[in-house]
GUVO-191492 format. One record per atom (N, C-alpha, C, CB): residue number from 1; residue in three letters; x, y, z. Coordinates in steps of 0.2 Angstrom, whole numbers. Glycine has a CB too. Example, Ala and Ser with C-alpha at 12.3 -4.5 7.8 and 13.67 -1.06 7.14 Angstrom:
% GUVO-191492
<node 1 "Ala" <66 -28 39>>
<node 1 "Ala" <62 -22 39>>
<node 1 "Ala" <66 -16 39>>
<node 1 "Ala" <57 -22 45>>
<node 2 "Ser" <64 -11 35>>
<node 2 "Ser" <68 -5 36>>
<node 2 "Ser" <64 0 39>>
<node 2 "Ser" <70 -3 29>>
***
This chain:
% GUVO-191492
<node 1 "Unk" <990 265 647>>
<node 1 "Unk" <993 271 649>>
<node 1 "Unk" <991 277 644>>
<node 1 "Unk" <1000 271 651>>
<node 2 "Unk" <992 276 639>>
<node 2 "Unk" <989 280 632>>
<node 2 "Unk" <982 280 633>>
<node 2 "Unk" <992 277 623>>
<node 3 "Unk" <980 274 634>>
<node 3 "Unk" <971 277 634>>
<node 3 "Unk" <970 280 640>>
<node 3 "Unk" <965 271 635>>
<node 4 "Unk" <972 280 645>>
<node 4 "Unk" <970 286 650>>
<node 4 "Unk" <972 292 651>>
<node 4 "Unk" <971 285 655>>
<node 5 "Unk" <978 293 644>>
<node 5 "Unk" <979 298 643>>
<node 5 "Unk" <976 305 638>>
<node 5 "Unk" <984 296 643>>
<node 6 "Unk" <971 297 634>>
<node 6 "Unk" <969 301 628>>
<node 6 "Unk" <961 303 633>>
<node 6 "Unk" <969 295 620>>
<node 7 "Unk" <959 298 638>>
<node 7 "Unk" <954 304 640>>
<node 7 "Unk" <954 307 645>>
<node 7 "Unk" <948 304 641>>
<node 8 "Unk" <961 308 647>>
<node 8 "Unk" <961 315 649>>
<node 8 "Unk" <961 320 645>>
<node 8 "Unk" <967 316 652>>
<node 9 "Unk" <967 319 640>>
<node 9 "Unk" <967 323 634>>
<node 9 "Unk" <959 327 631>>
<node 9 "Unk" <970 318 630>>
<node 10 "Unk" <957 322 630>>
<node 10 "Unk" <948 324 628>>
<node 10 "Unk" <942 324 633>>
<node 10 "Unk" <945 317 623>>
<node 11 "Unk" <943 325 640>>
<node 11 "Unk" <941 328 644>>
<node 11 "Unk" <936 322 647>>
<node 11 "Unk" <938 336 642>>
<node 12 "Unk" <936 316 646>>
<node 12 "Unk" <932 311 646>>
<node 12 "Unk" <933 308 654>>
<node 12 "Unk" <934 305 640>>
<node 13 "Unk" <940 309 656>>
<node 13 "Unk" <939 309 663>>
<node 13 "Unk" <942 313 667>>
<node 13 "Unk" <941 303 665>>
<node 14 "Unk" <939 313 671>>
<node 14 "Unk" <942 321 678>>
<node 14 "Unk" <939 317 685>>
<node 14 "Unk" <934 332 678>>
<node 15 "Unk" <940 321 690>>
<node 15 "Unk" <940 318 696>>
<node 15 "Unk" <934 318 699>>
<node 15 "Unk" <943 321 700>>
<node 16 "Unk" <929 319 696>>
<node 16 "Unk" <920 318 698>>
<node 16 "Unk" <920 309 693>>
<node 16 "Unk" <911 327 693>>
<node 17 "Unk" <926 308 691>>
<node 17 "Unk" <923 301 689>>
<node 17 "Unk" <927 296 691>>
<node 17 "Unk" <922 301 682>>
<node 18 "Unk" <932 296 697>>
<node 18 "Unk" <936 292 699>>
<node 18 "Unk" <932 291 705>>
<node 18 "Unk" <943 294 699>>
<node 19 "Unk" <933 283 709>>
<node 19 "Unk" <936 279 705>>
<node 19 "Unk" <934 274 701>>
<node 19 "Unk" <939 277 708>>
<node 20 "Unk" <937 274 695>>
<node 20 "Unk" <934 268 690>>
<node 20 "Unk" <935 260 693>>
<node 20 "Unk" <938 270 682>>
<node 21 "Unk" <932 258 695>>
<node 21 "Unk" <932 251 695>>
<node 21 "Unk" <935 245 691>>
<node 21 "Unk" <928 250 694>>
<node 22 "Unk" <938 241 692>>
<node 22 "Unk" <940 234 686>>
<node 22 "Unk" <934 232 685>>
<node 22 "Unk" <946 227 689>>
<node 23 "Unk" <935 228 680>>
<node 23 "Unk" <931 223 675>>
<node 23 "Unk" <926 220 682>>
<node 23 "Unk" <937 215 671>>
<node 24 "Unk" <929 218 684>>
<node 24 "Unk" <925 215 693>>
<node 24 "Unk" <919 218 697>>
<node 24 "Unk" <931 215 699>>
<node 25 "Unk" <922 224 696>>
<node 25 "Unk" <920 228 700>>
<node 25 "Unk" <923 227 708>>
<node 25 "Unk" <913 227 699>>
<node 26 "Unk" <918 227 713>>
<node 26 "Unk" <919 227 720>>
<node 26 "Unk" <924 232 720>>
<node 26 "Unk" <920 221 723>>
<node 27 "Unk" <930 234 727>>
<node 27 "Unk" <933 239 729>>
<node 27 "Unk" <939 241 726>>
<node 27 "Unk" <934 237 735>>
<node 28 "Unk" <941 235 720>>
<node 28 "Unk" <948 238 718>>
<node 28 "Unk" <946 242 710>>
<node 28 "Unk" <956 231 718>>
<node 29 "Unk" <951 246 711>>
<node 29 "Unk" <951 249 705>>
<node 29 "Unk" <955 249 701>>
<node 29 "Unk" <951 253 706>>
<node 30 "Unk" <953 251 692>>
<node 30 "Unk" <959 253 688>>
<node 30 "Unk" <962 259 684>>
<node 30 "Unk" <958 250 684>>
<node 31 "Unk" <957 264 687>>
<node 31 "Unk" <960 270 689>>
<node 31 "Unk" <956 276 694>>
<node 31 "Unk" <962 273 684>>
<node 32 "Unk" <962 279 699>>
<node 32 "Unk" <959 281 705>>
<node 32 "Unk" <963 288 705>>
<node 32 "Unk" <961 275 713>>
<node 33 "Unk" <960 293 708>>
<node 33 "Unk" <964 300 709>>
<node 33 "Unk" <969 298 714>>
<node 33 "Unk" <959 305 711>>
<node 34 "Unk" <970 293 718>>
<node 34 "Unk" <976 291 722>>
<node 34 "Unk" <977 286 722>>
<node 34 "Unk" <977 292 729>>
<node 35 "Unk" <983 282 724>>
<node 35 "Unk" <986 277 724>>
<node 35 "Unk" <982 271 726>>
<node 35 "Unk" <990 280 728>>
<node 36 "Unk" <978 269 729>>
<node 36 "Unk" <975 265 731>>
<node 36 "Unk" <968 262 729>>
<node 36 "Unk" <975 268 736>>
<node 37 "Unk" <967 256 733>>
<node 37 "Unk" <960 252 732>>
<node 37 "Unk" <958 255 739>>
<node 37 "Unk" <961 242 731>>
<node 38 "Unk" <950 252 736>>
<node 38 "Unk" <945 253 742>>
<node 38 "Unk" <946 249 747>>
<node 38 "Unk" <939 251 740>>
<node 39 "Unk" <950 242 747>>
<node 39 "Unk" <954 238 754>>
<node 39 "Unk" <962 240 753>>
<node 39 "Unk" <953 226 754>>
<node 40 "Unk" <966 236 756>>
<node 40 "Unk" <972 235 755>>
<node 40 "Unk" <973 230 749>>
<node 40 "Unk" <976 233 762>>
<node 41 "Unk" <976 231 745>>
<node 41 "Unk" <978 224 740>>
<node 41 "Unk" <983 226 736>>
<node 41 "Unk" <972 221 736>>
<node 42 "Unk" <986 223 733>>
<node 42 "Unk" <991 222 728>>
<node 42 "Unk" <990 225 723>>
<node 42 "Unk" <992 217 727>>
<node 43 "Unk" <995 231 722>>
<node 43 "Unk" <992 234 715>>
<node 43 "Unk" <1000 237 713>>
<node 43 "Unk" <984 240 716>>
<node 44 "Unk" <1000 240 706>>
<node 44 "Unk" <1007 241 703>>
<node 44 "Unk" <1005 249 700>>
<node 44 "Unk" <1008 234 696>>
<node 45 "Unk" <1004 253 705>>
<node 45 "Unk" <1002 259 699>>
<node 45 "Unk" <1007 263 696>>
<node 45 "Unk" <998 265 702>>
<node 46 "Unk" <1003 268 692>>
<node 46 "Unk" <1008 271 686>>
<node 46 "Unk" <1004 277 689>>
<node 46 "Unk" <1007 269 676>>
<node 47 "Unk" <1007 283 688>>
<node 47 "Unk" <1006 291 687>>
<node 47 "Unk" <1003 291 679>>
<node 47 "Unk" <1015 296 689>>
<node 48 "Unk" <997 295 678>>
<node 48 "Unk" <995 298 672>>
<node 48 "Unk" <991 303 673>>
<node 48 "Unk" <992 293 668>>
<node 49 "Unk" <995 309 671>>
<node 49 "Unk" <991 317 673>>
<node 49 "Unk" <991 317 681>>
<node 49 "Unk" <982 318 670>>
<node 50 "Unk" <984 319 683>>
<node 50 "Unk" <984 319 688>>
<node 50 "Unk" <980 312 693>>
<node 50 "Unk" <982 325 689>>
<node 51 "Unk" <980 308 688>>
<node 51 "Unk" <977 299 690>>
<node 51 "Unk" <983 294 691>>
<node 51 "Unk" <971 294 684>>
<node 52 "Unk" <981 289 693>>
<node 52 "Unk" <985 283 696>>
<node 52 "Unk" <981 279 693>>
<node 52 "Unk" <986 282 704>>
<node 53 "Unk" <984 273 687>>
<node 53 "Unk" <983 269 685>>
<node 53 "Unk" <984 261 686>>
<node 53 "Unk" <984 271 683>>
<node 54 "Unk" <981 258 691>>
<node 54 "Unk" <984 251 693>>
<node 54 "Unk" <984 246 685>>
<node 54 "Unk" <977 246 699>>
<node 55 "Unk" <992 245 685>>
<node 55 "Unk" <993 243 678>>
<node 55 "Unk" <994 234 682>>
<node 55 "Unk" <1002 248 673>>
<node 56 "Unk" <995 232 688>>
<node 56 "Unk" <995 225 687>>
<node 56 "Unk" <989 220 685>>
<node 56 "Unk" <996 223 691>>
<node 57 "Unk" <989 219 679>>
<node 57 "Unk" <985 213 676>>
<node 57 "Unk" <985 211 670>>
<node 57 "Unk" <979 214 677>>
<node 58 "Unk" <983 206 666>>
<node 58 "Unk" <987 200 662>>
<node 58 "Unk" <985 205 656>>
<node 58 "Unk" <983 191 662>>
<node 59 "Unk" <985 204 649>>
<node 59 "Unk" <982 208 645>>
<node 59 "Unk" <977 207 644>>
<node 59 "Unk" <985 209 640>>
<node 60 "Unk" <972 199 643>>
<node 60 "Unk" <964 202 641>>
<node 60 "Unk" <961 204 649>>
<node 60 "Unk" <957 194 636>>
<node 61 "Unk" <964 203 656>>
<node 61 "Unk" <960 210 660>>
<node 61 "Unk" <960 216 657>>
<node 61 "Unk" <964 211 667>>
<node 62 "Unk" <966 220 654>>
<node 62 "Unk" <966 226 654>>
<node 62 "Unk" <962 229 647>>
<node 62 "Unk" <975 228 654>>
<node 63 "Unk" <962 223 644>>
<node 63 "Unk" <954 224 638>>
<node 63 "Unk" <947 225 642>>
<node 63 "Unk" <952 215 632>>
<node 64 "Unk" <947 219 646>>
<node 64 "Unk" <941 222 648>>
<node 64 "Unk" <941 228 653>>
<node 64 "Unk" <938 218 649>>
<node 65 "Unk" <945 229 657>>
<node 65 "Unk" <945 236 662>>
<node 65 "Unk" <945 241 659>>
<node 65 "Unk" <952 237 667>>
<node 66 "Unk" <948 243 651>>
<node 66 "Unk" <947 247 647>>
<node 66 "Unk" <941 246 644>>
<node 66 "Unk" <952 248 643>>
<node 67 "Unk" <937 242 642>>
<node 67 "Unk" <930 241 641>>
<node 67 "Unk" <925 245 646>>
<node 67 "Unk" <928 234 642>>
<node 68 "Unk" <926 241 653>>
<node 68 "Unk" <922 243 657>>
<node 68 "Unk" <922 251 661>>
<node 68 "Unk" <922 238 661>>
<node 69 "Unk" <930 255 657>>
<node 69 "Unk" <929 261 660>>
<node 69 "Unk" <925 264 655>>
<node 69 "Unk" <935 265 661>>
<node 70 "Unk" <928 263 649>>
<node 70 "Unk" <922 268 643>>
<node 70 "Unk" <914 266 645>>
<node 70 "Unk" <924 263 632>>
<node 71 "Unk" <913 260 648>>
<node 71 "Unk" <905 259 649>>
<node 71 "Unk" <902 263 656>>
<node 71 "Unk" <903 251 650>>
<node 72 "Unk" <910 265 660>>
<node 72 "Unk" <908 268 667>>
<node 72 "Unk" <907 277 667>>
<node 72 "Unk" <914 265 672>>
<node 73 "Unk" <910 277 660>>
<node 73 "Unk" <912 285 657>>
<node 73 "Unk" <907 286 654>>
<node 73 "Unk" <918 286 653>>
<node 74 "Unk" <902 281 651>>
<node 74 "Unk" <897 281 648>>
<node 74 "Unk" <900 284 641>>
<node 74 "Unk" <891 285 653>>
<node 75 "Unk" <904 278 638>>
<node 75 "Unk" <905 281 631>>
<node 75 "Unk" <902 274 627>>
<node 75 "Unk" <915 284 629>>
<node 76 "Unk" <899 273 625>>
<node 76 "Unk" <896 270 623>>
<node 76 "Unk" <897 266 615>>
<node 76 "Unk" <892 273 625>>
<node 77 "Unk" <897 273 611>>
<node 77 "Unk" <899 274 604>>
<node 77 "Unk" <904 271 603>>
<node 77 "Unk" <899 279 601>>
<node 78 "Unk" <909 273 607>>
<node 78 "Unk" <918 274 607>>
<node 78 "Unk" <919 264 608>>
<node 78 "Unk" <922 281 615>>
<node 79 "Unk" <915 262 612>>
<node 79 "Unk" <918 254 615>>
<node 79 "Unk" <915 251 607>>
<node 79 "Unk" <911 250 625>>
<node 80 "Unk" <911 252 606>>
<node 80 "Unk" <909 247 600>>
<node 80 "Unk" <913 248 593>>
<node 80 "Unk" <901 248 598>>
<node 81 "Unk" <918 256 596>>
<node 81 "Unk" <921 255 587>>
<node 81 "Unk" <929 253 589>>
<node 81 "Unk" <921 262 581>>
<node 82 "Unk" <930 250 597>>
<node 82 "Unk" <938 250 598>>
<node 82 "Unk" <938 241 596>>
<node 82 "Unk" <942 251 608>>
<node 83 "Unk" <942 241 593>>
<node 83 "Unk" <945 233 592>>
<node 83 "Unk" <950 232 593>>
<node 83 "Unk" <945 230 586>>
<node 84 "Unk" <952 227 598>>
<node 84 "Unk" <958 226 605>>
<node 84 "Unk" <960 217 602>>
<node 84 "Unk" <953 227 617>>
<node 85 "Unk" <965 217 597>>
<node 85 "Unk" <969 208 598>>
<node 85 "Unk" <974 208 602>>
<node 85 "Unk" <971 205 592>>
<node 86 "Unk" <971 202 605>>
<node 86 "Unk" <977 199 609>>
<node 86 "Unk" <982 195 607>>
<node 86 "Unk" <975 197 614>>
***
């Protein structure tokens, strides 16, 4: 929740870049301007700004969903200097 808060904060994400995808890819998401996946499925969101964050998943998913947004945001620099222990 703090990481989606911090690019909002730093303008890294807005609504020309939702929806971001999970690690997986295909239809569900790990953050969407609404509430929802691309099918119906199970999901646990949080309110952050004006995004919805699907917070159900284990903790190394949510390493890599946070990975794969910085690579979908195209922050590139920023992924290689986070270091995430689990």
């Amino acid at each position: 929740m703090n990481f989606v808060q911090w690019l909002i904060d730093n303008r890294y994400l807005t609504n020309t870049e939702t929806p971001v995808p999970i690690k997986r890819g295909g239809s569900k998401f790990f953050i969407n301007s609404k509430a929802e996946h691309g099918e119906v499925r199970d999901a646990k969101w949080k309110k952050v700004g004006d995004f919805f964050v699907d917070v159900k998943y284990r903790a190394e998913d949510h390493v890599q969903n946070i990975r794969k947004t910085l690579r979908h945001l195209n922050i590139q620099d920023l992924e290689s200097a986070i270091k995430i222990q689990i």
